[in-house]
VOKOL-805407 format. One line per 4 residues: number of its first residue (from 1); their letters; for each residue x, z, y of C-alpha. Coordinates in Angstrom, 1 decimal. Layout:
NUM = a = X:Z:Y | ...
***
This chain:
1 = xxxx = -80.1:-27.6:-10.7 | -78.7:-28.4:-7.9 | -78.7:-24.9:-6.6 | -78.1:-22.9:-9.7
5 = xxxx = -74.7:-25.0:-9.6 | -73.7:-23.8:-6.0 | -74.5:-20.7:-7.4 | -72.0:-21.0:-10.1
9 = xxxx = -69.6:-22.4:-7.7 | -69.8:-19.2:-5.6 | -69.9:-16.9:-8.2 | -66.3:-17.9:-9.3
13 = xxxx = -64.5:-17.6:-5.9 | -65.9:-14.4:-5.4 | -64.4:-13.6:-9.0 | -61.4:-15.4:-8.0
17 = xxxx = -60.9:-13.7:-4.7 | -61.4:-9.9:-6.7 | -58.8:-11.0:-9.3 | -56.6:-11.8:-6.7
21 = xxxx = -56.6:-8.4:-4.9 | -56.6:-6.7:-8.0 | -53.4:-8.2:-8.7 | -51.8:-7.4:-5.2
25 = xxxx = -52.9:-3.7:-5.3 | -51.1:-3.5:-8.7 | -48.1:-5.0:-7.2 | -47.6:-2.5:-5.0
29 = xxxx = -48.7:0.4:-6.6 | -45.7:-0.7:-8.6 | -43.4:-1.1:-5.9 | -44.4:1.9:-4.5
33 = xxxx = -43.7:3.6:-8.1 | -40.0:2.2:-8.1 | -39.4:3.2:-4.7 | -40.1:6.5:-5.5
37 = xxxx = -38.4:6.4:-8.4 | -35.3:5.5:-6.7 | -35.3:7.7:-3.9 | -35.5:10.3:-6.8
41 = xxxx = -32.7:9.4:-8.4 | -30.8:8.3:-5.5 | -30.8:11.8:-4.0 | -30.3:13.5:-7.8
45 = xxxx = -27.1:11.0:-7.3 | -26.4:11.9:-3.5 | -26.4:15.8:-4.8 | -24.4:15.5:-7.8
49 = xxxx = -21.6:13.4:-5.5 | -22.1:16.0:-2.6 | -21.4:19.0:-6.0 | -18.7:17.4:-7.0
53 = xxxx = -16.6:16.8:-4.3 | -17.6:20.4:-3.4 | -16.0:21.2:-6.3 | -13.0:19.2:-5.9
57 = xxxx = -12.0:20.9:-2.3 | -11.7:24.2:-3.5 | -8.5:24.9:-5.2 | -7.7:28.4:-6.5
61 = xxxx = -4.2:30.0:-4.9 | -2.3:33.1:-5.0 | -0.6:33.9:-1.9 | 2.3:32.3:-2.4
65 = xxxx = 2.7:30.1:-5.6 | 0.0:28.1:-4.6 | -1.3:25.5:-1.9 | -4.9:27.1:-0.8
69 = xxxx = -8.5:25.2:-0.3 | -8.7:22.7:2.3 | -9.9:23.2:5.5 | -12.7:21.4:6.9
73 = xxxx = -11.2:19.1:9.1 | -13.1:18.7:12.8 | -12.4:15.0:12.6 | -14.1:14.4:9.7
77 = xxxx = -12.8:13.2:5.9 | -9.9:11.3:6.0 | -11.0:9.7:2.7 | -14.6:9.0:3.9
81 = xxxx = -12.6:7.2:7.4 | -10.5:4.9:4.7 | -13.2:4.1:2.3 | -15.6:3.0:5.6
85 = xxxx = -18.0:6.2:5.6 | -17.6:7.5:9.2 | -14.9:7.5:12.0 | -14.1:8.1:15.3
89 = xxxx = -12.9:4.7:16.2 | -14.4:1.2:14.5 | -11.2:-0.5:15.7 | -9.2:1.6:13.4
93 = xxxx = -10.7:1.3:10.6 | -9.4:-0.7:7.8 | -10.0:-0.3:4.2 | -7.6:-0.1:1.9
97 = xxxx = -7.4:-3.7:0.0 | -7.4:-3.4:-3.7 | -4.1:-4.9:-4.6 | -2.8:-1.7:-1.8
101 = xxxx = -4.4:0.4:-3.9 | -3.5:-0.4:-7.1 | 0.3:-0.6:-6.0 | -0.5:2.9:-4.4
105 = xxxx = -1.5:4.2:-7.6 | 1.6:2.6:-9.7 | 4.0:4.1:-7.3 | 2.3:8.0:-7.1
109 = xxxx = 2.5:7.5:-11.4 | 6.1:6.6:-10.9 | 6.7:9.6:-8.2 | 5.3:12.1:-10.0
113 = xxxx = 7.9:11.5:-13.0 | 10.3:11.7:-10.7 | 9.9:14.8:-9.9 | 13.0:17.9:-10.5
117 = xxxx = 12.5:20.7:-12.0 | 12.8:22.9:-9.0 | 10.4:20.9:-6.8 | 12.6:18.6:-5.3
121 = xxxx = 13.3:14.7:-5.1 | 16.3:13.7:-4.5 | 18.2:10.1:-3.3 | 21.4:10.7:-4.5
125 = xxxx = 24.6:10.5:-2.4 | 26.5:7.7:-0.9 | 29.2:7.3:-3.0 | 27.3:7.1:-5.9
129 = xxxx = 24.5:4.2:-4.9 | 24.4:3.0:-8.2 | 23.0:5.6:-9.3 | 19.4:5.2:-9.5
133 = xxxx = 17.9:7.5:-12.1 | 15.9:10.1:-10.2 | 16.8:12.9:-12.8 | 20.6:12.4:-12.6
137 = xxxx = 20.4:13.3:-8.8 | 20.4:16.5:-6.5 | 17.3:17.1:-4.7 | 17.8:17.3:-1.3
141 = xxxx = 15.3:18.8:1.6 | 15.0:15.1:3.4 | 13.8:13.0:0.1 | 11.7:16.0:-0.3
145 = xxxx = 9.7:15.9:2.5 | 9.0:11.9:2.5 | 7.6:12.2:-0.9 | 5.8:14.8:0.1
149 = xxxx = 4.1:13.4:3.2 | 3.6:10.2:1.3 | 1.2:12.4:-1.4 | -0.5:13.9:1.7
153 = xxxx = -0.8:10.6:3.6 | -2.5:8.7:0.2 | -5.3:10.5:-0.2 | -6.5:14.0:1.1
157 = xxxx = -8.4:14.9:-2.2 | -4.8:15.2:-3.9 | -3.7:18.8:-2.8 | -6.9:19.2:-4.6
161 = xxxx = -6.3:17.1:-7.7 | -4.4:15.7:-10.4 | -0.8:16.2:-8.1 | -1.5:19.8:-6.8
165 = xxxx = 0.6:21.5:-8.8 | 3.6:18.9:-7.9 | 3.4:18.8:-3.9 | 3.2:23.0:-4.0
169 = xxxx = 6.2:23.0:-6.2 | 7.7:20.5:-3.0 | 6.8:22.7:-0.3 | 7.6:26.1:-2.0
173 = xxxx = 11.2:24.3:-2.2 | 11.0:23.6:1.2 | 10.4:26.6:2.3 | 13.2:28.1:0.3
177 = xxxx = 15.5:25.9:2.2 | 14.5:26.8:5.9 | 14.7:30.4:4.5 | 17.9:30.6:3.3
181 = xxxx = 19.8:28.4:6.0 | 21.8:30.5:8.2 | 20.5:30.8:12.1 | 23.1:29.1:13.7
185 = xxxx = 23.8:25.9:11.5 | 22.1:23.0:12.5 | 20.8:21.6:9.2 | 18.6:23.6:6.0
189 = xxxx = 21.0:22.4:3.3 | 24.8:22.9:2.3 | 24.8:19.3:0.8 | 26.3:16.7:2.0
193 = xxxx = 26.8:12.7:2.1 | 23.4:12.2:0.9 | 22.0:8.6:1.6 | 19.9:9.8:4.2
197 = xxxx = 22.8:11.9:5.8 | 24.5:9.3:5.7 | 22.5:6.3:7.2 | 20.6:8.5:9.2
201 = xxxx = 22.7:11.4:10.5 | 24.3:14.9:9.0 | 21.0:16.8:10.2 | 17.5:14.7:9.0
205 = xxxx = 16.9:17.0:6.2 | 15.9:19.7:9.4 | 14.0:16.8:11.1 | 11.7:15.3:7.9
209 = xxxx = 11.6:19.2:6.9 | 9.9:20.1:10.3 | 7.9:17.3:10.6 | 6.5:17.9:6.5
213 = xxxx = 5.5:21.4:7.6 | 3.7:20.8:10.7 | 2.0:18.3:8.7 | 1.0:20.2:5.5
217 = xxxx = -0.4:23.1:8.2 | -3.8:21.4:8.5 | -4.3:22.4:5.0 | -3.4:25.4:4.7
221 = xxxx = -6.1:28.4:4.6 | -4.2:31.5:3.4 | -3.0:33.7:6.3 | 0.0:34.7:4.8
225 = xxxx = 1.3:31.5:3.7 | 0.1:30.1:6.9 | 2.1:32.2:8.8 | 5.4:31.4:6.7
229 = xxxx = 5.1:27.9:7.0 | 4.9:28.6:10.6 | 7.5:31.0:11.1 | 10.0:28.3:8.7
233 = xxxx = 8.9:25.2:11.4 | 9.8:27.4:14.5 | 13.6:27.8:12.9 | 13.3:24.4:12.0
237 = xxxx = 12.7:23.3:15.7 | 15.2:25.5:17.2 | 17.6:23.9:15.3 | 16.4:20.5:16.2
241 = xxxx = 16.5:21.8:19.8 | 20.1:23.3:19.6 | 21.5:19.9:17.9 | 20.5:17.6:20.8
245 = xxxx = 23.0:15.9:22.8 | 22.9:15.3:26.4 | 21.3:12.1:26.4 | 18.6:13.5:24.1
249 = xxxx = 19.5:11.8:21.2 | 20.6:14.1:18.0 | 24.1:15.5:17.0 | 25.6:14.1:13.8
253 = xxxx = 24.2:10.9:14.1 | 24.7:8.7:10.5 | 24.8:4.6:10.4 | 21.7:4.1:12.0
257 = xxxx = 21.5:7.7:14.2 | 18.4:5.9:16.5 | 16.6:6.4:13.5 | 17.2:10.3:13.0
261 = xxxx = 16.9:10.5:16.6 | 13.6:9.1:16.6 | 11.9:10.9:13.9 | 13.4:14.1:15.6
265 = xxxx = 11.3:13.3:18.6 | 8.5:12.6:16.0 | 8.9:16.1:14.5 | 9.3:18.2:18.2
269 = xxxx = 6.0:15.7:19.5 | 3.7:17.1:16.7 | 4.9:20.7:16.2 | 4.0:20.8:20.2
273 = xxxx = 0.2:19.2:19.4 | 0.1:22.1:17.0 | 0.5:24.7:19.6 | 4.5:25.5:18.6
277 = xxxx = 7.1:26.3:20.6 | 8.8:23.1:22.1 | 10.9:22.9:24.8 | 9.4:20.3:27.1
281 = xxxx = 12.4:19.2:28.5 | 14.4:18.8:25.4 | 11.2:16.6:24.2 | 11.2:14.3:27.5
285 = xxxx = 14.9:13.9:26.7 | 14.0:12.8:23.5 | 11.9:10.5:24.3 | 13.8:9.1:27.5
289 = xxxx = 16.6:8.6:25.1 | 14.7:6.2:22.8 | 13.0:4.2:25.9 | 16.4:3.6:27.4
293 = xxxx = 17.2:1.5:24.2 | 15.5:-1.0:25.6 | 16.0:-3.1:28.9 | 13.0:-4.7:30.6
297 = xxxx = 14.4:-6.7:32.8 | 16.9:-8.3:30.3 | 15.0:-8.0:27.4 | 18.3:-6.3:25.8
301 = xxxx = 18.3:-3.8:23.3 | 21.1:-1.3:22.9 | 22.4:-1.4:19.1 | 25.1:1.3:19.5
305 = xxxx = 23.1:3.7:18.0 | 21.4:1.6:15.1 | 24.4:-0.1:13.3 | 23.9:-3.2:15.3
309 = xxxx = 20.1:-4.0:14.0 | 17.7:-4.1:16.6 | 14.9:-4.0:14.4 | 16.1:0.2:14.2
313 = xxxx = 16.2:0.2:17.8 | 13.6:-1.6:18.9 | 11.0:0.3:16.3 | 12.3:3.9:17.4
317 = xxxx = 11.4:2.8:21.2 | 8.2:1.4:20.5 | 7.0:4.7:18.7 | 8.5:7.0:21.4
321 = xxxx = 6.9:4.8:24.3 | 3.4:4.6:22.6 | 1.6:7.7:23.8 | 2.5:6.8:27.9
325 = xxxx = 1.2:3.4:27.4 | -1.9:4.2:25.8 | -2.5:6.8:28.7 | -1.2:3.7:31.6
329 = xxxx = -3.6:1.4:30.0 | -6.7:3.9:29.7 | -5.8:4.8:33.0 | -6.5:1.4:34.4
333 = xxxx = -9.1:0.4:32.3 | -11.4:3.9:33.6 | -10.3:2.4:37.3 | -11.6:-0.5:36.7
337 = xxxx = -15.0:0.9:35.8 | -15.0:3.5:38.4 | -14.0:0.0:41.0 | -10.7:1.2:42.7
341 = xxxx = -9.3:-2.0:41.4 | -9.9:-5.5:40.2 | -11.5:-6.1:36.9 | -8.3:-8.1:35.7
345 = xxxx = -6.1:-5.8:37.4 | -2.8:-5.4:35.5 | -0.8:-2.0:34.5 | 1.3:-1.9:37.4
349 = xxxx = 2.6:1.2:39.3 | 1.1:0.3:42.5 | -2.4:0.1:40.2 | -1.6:3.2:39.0
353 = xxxx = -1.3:4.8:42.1 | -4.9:3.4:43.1 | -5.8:5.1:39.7 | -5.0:8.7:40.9
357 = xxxx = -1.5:9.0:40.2 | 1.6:9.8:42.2 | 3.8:7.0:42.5 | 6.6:8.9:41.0
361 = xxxx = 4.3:9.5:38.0 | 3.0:6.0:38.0 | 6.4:4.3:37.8 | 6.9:6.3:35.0
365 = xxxx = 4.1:5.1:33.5 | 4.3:1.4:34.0 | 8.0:1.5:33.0 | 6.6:3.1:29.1
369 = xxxx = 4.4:0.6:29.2 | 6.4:-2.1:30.1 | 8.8:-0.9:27.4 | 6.0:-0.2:24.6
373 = xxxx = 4.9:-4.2:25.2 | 8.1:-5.7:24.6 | 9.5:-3.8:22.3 | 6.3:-3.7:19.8
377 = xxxx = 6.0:-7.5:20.1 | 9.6:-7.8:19.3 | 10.1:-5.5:16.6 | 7.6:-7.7:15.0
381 = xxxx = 9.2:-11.3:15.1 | 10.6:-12.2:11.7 | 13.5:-12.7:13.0 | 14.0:-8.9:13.6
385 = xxxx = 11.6:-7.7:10.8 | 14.6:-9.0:8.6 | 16.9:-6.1:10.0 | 20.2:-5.9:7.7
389 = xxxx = 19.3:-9.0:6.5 | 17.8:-7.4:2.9 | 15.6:-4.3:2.9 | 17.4:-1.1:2.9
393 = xxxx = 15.6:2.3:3.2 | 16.3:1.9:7.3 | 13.9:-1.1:7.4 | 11.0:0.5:5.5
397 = xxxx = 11.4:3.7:8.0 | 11.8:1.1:10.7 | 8.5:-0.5:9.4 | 7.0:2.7:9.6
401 = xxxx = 7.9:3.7:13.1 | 6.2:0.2:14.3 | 3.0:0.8:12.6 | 2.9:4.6:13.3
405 = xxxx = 3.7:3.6:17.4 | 0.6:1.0:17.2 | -2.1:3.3:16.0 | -0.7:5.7:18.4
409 = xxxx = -1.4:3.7:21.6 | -4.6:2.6:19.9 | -3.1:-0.9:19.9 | -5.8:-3.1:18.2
413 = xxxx = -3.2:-5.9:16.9 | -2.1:-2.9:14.7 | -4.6:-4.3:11.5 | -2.1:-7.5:11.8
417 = xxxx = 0.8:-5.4:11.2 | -0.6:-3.4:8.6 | -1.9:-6.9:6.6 | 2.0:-8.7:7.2
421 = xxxx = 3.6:-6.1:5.8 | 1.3:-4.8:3.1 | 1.7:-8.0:1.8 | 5.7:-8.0:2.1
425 = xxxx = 5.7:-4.3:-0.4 | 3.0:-5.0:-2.3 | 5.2:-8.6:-3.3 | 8.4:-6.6:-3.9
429 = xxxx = 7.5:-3.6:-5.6 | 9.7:-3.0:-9.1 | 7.3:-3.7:-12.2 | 7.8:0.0:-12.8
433 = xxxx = 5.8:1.4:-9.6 | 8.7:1.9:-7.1 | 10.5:0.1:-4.2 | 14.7:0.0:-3.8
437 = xxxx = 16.9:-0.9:-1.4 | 19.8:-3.5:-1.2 | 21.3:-2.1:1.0 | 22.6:1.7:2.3
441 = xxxx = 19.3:3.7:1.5 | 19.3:1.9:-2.0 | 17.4:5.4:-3.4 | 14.3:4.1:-5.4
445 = xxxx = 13.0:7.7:-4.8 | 13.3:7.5:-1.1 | 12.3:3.6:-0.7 | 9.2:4.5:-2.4
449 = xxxx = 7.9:7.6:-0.5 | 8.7:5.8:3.1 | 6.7:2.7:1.4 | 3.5:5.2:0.6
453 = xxxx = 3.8:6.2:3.9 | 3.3:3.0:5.3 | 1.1:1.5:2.7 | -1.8:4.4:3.5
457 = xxxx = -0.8:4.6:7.0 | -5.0:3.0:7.5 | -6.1:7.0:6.1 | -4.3:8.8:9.3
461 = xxxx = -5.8:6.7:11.7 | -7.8:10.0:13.0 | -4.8:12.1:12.9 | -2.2:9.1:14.7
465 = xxxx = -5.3:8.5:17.3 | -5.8:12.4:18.1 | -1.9:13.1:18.6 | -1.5:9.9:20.9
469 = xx = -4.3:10.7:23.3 | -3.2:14.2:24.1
***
């Protein structure tokens, strides 16, 4: 009895132990199933995303009524960068938060109706500030070309999309302008005492025209319309050229003529990274002229120029110094690896020299960057964010200029920026979609492109990055 009940006892582990395995061979035979499954529909997903977006870069165009496909960029997708996909820099890479996007999306609605019939924005004139119904305004070429680049700037996909139609309209009228100014004025447009005439000088309808065109080039596919764009940015840039003063600032200058001054430079710096014709020593000029703004030593800033806001001044020199003090500081840091110098050497001109420069090139250098430093931390201080005291279309371009000047000299403190003032738009945006000053640029039109600009400033990270290491 005894051993029929070991028997017994045997009998059911061995049972047991074959129950058991059955049960984990079933497991994952099913695992295996679902993975399968998955990786199935996964990739039937992966090819109907890859189809689709296909589908949405192509655009059908005539040769000149409308904007043609998009190029592959050598960079990669500017929406993929935003969105966290790929990049060419981790540092730079910041999604978009959601409460940014959905005020980017309630201001493009707003935009779109904003639109004139012949392609244009406008901002309305000076006198009449009180006007603020886009369609009881003029368009003019500088409103224009903001909204434009703000469309561009939010998402690469829309040339291809939903606003198409709208931004070719914008740079057909564009081009209509620079075609039908005369040679040997200095602006694109026979109106005057505009707002941004005004506040910013006689000629930034040239400037933002120039700088729209050089932009909207990377997009552009069709030969023939290539070509005009082209040939439309060269007259643009002579005139720019032709209206510079002495000290390299521009002729003409409005309220706050350090501002047209330094998006001028902006416009001659990228036509040159585009391989057009710039005069390189009206561009030093231009850029010397927006350094000097700012002293060192004293920590003063000249205010001549900017209506007495150093916020204008002091975002203008920060921009136009960013490039020399991204190339001072990479400069070091490669000595340092290379051990010509100490590992917590400083940018100084004497390091520089150890570095491989000439010293005349190397005080240069360390003067830029010297600038860049205190100016960007400066301009940043509440204190001067405030500007006029209440936001006016100069602070948001002023805003702009800051942000755009950080991602230039691959500044890393530039995600701080963009989440302070994100949050400062996003909380005073109209119910409606749009932005308006209180002050001189009151132009809800014009408020909201330059906030766009600034608010998707994160998805031309690649583009700000290539043009600042040049």
């Amino acid at each position: 009895m005894k051993e029929k009940k070991n028997y017994l006892i045997l009998l059911l582990l061995v049972l047991s132990l074959c129950a058991g395995m059955a049960i984990a061979f079933s497991i994952n035979d099913s695992e295996a199933v679902a993975k399968s499954e998955k990786l199935t529909y996964d990739s039937r997903i992966k090819d109907a995303t890859a189809n689709e977006t296909k589908e949405k870069c192509c655009i059908r165009h005539s040769e000149t009524n409308e904007i043609p496909e998009t190029k592959p960029k050598e960079t990669g997708c500017v929406f993929k960068t935003v969105f966290g996909e790929e990049s060419s820099d981790s540092n730079f890479i910041y999604k978009t938060p959601r409460k940014v996007r959905t005020s980017i999306d309630e201001a493009l609605d707003w935009m779109m109706e904003a639109q004139l019939n012949n392609g244009g924005w406008g901002a309305g004139t000076h006198a009449r500030q009180d006007v603020t119904d886009p369609h009881s305004v003029q368009a003019d070429p500088a409103t224009t070309a903001m909204v434009a680049m703000a469309i561009l700037r939010c998402d690469n996909k829309i040339i291809n999309g939903t606003h198409s139609d709208r931004l070719n309209k914008a740079l057909q009228y564009l081009l209509k302008q620079v075609e039908n100014s005369d040679e040997n004025d200095l602006n694109i447009t026979d109106l005057k005492g505009t707002q941004p005439q005004v506040k910013l000088g006689q000629n930034i309808d040239v400037v933002l025209a120039s700088q729209f065109l050089t932009n909207i080039s990377d997009y552009i596919n069709d030969p023939q319309l290539k070509q005009r764009i082209s040939s439309c940015n060269q007259k643009c840039i002579a005139k720019i050229q032709r209206g510079q003063n002495a000290n390299g600032s521009l002729k003409g200058a409005g309220w706050a003529g350090v501002l047209q001054s330094s998006f001028a430079t902006n416009a001659l710096e990228t036509a040159k990274e585009k391989g057009l014709k710039v005069d390189e020593k009206k561009l030093d000029q231009s850029r010397a002229y927006q350094k000097n703004n700012y002293d060192v030593k004293n920590k003063s800033v000249a205010t001549e120029e900017a209506a007495g806001v150093m916020l204008y001044s002091l975002s203008s020199t920060s921009r136009a110094s960013a490039k020399e003090a991204r190339v001072a500081r990479e400069r070091i840091d490669q000595a340092k690896k290379e051990g010509k110098i100490q590992k917590d050497a400083e940018v100084t001109a004497d390091n520089l020299v150890k570095s491989g420069m000439g010293e005349a090139e190397a005080m240069r250098y360390e003067s830029a960057y010297e600038v860049n430093q205190a100016s960007k931390i400066q301009a940043q201080q509440d204190d001067v964010m405030n500007g006029f005291g209440s936001n006016g279309g100069e602070e948001f371009l002023s805003y702009l200029q800051t942000g755009e000047g950080m991602i230039r000299g691959k500044d890393v403190d530039w995600k701080k920026w963009y989440d302070n003032i994100t949050g400062r738009l996003v909380r005073i945006q109209n119910e409606d979609g749009s932005w308006n000053g209180h002050h001189c640029i009151t132009s809800p039109v014009f408020c909201t492109a330059t906030s766009l600009l600034i608010l998707s400033v994160n998805n031309d990270v690649d583009k700000l990055l290539a043009l600042g290491g040049k």
